[in-house]
N, C-alpha and C positions, 0 to 999 in steps of 0.2 A: 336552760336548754335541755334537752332529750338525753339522755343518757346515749353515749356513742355508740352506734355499729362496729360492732365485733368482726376484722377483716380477717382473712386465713392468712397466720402467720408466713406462712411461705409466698404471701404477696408483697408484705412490710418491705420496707428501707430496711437494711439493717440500723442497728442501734450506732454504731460507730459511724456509719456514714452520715447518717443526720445529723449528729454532733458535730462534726468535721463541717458542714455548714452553717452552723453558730461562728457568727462575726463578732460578739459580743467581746468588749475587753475592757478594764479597768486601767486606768491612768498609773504605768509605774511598776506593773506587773513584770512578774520574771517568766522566763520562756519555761522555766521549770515548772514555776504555778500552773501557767496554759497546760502544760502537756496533762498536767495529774488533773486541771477544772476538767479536761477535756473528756479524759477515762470515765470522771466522775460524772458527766452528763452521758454519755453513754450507757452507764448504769440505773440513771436516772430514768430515760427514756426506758429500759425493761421494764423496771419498778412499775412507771404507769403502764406501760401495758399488762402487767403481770394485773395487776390490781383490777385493769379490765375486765381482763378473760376470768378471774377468780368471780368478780359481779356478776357476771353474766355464767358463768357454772352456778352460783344462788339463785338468780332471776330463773332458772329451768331445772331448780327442784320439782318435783313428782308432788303431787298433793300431798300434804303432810296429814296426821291424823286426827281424828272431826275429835274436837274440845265437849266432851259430852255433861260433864260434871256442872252445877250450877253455882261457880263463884260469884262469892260476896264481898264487896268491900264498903265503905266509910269513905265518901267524899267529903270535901268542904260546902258539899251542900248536900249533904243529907246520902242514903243507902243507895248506891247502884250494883250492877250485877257485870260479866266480863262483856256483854253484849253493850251494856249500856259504857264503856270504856271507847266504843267505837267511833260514837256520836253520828253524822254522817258519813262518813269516811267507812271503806272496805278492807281497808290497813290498817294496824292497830300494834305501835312498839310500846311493851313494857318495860323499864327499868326497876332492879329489885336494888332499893337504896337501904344501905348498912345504917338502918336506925332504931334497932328491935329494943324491947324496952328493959331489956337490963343493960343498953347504953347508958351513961352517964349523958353522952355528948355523941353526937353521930359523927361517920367514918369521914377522915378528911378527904381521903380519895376522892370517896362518893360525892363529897359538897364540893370541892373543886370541879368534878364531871357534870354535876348539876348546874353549879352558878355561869359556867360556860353555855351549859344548853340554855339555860332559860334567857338567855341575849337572843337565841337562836328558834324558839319554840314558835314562838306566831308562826315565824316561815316555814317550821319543818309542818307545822299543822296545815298548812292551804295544802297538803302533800297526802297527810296520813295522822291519825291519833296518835297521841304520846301522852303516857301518862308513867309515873314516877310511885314506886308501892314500896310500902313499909310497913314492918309489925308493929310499930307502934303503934299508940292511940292518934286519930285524928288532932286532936286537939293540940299536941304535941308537935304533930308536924308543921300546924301552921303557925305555933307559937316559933318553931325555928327558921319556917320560911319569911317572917316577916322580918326574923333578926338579922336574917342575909338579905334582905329587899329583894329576893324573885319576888319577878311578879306575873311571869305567865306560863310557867311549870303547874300545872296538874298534879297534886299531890292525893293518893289515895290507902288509906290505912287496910292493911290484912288483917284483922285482927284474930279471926279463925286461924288463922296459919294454912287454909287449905289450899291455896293459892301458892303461896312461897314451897309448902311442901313438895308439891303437883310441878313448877316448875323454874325452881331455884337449887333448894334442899330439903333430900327426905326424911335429914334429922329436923329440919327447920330450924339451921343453924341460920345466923346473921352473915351474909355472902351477898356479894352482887350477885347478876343475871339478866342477862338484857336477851328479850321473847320478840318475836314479829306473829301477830296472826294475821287471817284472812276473813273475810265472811264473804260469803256469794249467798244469792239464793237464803238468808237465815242459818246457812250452815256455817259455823265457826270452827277454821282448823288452826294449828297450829303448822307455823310455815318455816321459823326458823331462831334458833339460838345458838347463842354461843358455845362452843365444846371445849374450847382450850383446857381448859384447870390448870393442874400442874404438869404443862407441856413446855416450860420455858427453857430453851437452851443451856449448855451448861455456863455459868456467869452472867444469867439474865434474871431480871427479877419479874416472877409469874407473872404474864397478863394476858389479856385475850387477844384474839388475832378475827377481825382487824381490831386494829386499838383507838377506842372512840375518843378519845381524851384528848380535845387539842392542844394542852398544856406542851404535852410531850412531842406532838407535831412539829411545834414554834423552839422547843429546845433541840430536840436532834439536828434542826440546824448550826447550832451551835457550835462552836470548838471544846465547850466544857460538856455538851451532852447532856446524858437527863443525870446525869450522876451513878452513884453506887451506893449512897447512902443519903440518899435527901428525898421527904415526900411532900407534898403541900400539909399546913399546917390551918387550923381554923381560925387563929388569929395570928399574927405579927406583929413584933415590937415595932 
C-alpha cells in the first residue's frame, strides 16, 4: 500500500485515547501489567506517527545537488558507471559495506544488514535500485557472497576509492553509508543520506537514525534488549 497521508496533528485521536480502545488482553494478566501495556501502547501509537511525519519531512527535501562526477565501479558482470547502478528505476539506494581490502574478513554488522536485505531485495527492487559497494576487489565479494548464499543483493566494488571518498569517507576509511539518489530527465542528484555519526545518546552504542537493521527491530522487543555488549558475529558455534 501507498505510503499514508500525513493528517494535521491537531486533527489526531490523542495517543492515550486510542489505547484506551485496545480490548486486547492476555489470559492471567495483572491489572498492574494492563495499566503500564496500556502507557506503553500510547507511546507506541506517537513512535508511528513520529516515524510518519519524520518520512514525510524526507519525501519533501528540496532537490539535493546534481552528481556531476563520472563514477566507476566493478560489477559482477563487468564495468558500470553510478548511471548504470539505476537500471530502470529513478531511485537508486547505495549501501557502503565495511569490506575494503585490508580486511581480513568483512564487518559483521554489515553482513548481518546484508544477509537480512538480501531475503528482502527482489521486493525492495520492483520499488527502486539497491545496490551494496565495497573497496574491495570484485572478485572478493562474490567469493564472500557465495559463502553467505545471498543471492539477489547487487554487489559492486569501488576500486578507485572515488565513490566511497565523494560519499562515505573523505579519508576513504572503511565506514558504512547508506546514499538514496534520483535521476529525472538524465540528471543525477543526490537526494539523501545518512548524518548521524557519532550522535548517540549518552549510554547508547553509535548508530544511525533511522536504524535499518532488523536485527535490532525484533530485539528491542525483548525484555533483554539489544544488549550493551553483544554484536552479530560471522560465524557461530
Amino acid at each position: 500500500m501507498p505510503h499514508d497521508q500525513i493528517v494535521p496533528p491537531e486533527t489526531l485521536v490523542p495517543a492515550r485515547e486510542m489505547a484506551a480502545r485496545n480490548t486486547g488482553r492476555v489470559p492471567n494478566e495483572s491489572e498492574a501489567y494492563r495499566q503500564a501495556r496500556q502507557a506503553l501502547l500510547a507511546e507506541e501509537i506517537e513512535l508511528r506517527r513520529h516515524i510518519e511525519r519524520v518520512a514525510a519531512q524526507r519525501r519533501a527535501l528540496p532537490p539535493g545537488a546534481i552528481v556531476e562526477k563520472d563514477y566507476r565501479f566493478e560489477s559482477e558482470v563487468g564495468p558500470v558507471d553510478l548511471a548504470g547502478l539505476f537500471g530502470e528505476h529513478t531511485t537508486l539506494v547505495v549501501y557502503n559495506y565495511m569490506y575494503g581490502p585490508q580486511r581480513k574478513r568483512p564487518c559483521p554488522m554489515c553482513t548481518a544488514l546484508l544477509s537480512a536485505w538480501d531475503g528482502e531485495a527482489r521486493d525492495i527492487e520492483q520499488r527502486v535500485a539497491f545496490a551494496m559497494v565495497a573497496r574491495s576487489p570484485i572478485e572478493r565479494l562474490q567469493a564472500f557472497k557465495q559463502e553467505r548464499g545471498w543471492k539477489a543483493l547487487k554487489l559492486y566494488s569501488d576500486m578507485s576509492g572515488d565513490y566511497t571518498r565523494d560519499f562515505a569517507s573523505r579519508e576513504d576509511a572503511d565506514i558504512p553509508a547508506l546514499n538514496v539518489f534520483t535521476r529525472k530527465d538524465g540528471v543525477i542528484r543526490h537526494f539523501w543520506r545518512d548524518e548521524m555519526g557519532e550522535t548517540a545518546d549518552p549510554g547508547q552504542d553509535p548508530r544511525g537514525a533511522p536504524d535499518v537493521m532488523p536485527i535490532w527491530t525484533v530485539l528491542d522487543l525483548t525484555p533483554e534488549g539489544r544488549g550493551t555488549d553483544w554484536y552479530p558475529e560471522l560465524e557461530y558455534r
